[in-house]
GUKOLGU-127119 format. One record per residue (C-alpha): z, x, y; residue number from 1. Coordinates in steps of 0.1 Angstrom, whole numbers, always signed. Example, Ala and Ser with C-alpha at 12.3 -4.5 7.8 and 13.67 -1.06 7.14 Angstrom:
<nodes>
      Z      X      Y    i
    +78   +123    -45    1
    +71   +137    -11    2
</nodes>
This chain:
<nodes>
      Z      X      Y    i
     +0     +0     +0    1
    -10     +9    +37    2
    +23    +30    +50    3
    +20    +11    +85    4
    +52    +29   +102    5
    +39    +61    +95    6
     +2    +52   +111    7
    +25    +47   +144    8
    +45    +74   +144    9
    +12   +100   +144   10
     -6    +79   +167   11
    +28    +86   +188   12
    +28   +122   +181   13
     -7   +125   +188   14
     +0   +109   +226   15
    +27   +130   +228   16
    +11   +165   +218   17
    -14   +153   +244   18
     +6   +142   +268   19
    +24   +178   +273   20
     -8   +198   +269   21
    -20   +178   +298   22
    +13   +187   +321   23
     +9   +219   +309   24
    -21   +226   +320   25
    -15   +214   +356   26
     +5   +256   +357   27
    -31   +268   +348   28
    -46   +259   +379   29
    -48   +292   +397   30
    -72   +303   +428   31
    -93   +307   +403   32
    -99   +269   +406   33
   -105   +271   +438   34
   -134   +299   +430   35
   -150   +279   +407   36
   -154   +245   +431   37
   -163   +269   +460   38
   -194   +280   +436   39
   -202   +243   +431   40
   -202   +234   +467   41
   -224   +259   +478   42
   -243   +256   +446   43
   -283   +255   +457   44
   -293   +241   +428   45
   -279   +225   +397   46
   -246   +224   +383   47
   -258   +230   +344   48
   -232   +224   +316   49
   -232   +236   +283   50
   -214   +234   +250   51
   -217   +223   +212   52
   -199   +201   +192   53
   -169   +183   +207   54
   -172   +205   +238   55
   -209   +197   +239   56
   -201   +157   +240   57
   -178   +166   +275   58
   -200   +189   +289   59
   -224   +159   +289   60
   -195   +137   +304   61
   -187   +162   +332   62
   -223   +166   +340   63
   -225   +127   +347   64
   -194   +127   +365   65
   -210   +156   +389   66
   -240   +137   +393   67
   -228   +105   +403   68
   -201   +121   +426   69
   -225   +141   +452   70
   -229   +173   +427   71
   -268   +176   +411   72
   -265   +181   +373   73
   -274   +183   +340   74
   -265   +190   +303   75
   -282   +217   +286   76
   -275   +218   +248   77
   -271   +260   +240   78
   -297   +253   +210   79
   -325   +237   +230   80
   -317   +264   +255   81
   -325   +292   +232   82
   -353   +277   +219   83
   -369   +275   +259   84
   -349   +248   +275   85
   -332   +277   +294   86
   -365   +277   +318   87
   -345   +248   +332   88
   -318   +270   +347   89
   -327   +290   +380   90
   -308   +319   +398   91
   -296   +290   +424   92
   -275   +269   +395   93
   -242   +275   +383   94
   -236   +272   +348   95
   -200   +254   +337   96
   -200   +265   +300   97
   -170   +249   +277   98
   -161   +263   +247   99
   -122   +263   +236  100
   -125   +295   +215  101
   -150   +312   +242  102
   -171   +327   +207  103
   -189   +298   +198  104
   -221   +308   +186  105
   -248   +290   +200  106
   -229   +295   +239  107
   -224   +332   +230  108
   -261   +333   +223  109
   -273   +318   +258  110
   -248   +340   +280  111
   -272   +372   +283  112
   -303   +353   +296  113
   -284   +329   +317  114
   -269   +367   +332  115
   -307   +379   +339  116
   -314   +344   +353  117
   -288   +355   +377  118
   -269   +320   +377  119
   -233   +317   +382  120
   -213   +313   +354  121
   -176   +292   +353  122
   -164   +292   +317  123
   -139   +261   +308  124
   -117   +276   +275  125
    -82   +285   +264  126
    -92   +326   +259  127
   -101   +343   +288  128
   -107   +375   +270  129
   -131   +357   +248  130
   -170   +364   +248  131
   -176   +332   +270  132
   -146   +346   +291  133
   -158   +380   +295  134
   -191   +367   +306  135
   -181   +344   +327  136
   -185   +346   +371  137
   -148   +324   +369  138
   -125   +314   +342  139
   -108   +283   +344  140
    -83   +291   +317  141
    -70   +263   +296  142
    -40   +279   +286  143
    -27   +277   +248  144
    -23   +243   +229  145
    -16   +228   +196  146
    -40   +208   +180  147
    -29   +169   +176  148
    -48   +168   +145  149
    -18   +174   +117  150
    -42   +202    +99  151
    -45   +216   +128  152
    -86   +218   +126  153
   -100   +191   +146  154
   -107   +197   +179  155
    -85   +173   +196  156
    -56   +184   +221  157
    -80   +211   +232  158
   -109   +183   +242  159
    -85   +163   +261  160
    -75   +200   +282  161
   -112   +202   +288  162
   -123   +172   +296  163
    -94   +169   +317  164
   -101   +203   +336  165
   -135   +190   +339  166
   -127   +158   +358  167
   -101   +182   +378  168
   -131   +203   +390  169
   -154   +176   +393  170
   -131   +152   +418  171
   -120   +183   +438  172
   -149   +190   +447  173
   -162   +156   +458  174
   -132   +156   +479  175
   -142   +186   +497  176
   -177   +176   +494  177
   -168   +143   +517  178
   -185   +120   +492  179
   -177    +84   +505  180
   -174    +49   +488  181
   -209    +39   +507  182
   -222    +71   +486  183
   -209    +65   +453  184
   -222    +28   +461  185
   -258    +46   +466  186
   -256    +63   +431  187
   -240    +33   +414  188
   -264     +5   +428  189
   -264    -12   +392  190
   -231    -36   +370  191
   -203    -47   +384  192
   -193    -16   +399  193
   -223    -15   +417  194
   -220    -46   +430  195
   -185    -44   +440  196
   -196    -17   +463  197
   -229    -31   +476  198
   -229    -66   +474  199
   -219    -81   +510  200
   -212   -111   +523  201
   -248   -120   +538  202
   -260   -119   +505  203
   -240   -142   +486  204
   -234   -167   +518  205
   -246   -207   +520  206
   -264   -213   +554  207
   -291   -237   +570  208
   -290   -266   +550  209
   -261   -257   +529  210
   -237   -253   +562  211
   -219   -283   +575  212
   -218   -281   +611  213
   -200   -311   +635  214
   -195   -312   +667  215
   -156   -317   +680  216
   -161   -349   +687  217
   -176   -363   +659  218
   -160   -393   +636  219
   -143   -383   +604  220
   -170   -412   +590  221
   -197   -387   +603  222
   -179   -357   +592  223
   -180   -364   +553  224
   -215   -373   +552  225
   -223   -339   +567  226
   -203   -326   +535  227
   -222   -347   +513  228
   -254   -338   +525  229
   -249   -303   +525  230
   -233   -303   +489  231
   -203   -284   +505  232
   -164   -285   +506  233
   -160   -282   +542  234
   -172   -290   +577  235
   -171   -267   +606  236
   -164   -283   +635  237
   -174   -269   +667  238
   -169   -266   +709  239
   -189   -273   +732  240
   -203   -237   +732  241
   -210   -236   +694  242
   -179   -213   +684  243
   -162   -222   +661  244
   -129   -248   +664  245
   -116   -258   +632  246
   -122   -266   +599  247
   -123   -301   +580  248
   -122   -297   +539  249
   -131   -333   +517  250
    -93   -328   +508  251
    -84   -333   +542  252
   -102   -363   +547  253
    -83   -377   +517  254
    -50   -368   +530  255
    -59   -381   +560  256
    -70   -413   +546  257
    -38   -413   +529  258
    -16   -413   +561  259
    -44   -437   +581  260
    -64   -464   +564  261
    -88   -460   +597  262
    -87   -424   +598  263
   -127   -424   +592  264
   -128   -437   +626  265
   -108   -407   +640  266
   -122   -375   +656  267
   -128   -352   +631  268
   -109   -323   +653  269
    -76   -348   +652  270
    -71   -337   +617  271
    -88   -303   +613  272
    -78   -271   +604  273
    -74   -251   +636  274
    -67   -219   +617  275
    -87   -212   +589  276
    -91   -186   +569  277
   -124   -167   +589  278
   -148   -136   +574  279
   -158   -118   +605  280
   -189   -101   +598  281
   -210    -86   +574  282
   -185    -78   +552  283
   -183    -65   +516  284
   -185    -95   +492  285
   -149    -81   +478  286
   -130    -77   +508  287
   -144   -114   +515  288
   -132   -122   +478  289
    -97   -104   +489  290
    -94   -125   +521  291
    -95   -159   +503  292
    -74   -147   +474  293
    -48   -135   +498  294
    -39   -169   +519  295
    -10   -190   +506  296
    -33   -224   +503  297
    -65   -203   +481  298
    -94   -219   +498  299
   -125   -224   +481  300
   -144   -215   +512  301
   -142   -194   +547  302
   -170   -194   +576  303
   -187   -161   +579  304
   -189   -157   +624  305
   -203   -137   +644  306
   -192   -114   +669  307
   -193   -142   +695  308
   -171   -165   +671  309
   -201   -188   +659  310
   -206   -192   +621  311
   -236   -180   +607  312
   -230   -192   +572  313
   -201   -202   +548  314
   -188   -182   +518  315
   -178   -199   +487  316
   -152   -187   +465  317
   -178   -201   +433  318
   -202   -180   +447  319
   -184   -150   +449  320
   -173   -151   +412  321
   -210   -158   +403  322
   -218   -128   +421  323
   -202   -108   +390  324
   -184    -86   +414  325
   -153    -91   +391  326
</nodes>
């Protein structure tokens, strides 16, 4: 029979043995760090990572997290790089190699020609002295670890320490780089994530016909007709001047008809909403999304004004979670 208990202790000792190679290696970040993300930002080129095996798989990661955080880059498996792919590399790149050992044989093997290319070199392992580290422009040292694996084989502590020095490098220098959110937005323009940081208001707002617009004056009577019409939730009712005064929702008009029979009758601005959750320009669609989500009575709708207070169209809370920007 399955020995559950045991399955959760050496999932817990695996966290664990993790867990303190990762503080650990927060003492191994030396000015050599700073070295190594001073060659990336003044890289003129390509940021090329390398490595085989489990160290191949986040090279590949680190390259994508470079590339979509201001930093050119690519992978470059050691194999396909000895059988020509290293015509990819140019004296202008530098070359983030990972290999925990530092002797793994198909990095070793690219190491002379990417030194007569005349590219920069950071090496990501745990022996400096190693042939990777020897090589090597910088050496972001990984420091010793212990294997969470209980045979002490697979490669597993030692990945998490690399990919983990990879991110460190990677984020430091978009830091320093001055990437912004409207640049990661640029890189990301596709999912949810995408959208979160793209979408804006304008393009998920109702306007024209789908805008109800009264004047102050008008009846309640008048009022929900202009809601029915437009297939909305709310009127806007406005001054003389077009700006906007208040708000009527359909749920007003039935608590109004509630407390007067001959409310329908009544100026629509005798019951409106004179302070209404408002999205003042063209906003993102999320900090639109935050501004409904944050008001005690979670309206279903806000107008969208312009600088001169007039709405230009309304937002819809529907819309917004149709928009898939959560």
């Amino acid at each position: 029979m399955l020995d559950t208990t045991r399955l959760i202790d050496r999932a817990r000792a695996v966290l664990r043995t993790e867990a303190e190679a990762l503080s650990a290696l927060s003492q191994h970040i030396t000015p050599a760090f700073a070295e190594a993300a001073c060659l990336v930002l003044q890289c003129r080129g390509r940021v090329v990572t390398t490595g085989v095996g489990k160290a191949g798989a986040i090279a590949r990661k680190i390259a994508a997290t470079l590339a979509s955080t201001g930093s050119p880059a690519l992978f470059l498996h050691p194999a396909d790089g000895v059988h020509g792919d290293l015509g990819a590399v140019t004296g202008d790149d530098v070359v983030v190699a990972f290999s925990y050992s530092g002797e793994s044989d198909e990095v070793s093997r690219v190491l002379p020609t990417i030194r007569r290319i005349g590219a920069a070199l950071i090496a990501v392992t745990g022996h400096p002295s190693s042939t990777l580290g020897r090589a090597a422009t910088v050496v972001l040292d990984l420091g010793p670890c212990v294997e969470a694996c209980p045979l002490g084989l697979a490669p597993t502590t030692s990945a998490v320490t690399m990919l983990a020095m990879g991110d460190a490098l990677s984020i430091s220098v978009m830091e320093a780089r001055g990437f912004t959110r409207e640049d990661f937005a640029l890189y990301h323009p596709a999912g949810a994530l995408g959208r979160r940081l793209s979408l804006r208001t304008s393009d998920v707002m109702r306007t024209g016909s789908q805008v109800a617009c009264v004047a102050a004056d008008a009846t309640v009577r008048d009022t929900l007709f202009a809601i029915t019409k437009a297939g909305a939730g709310c009127a806007f009712i406005l001054d003389a001047e077009g700006r906007l005064a208040g708000l009527l929702t359909d749920g007003d008009i039935r608590r109004a008809l509630v407390k007067s029979p001959g409310a329908l009758d009544s100026p629509a601005s005798q019951w409106m909403n004179t302070k209404p959750i408002v999205i003042s320009g063209d906003v993102l669609a999320t900090e639109a999304l935050a501004r409904l989500e944050e008001s005690d009575r979670r309206p279903g709708e806000a107008p969208v004004l312009d600088a001169e207070g007039r709405p230009v169209g309304c937002i819809m809370l529907k819309d917004l979670l149709r928009s898939g920007i959560v």
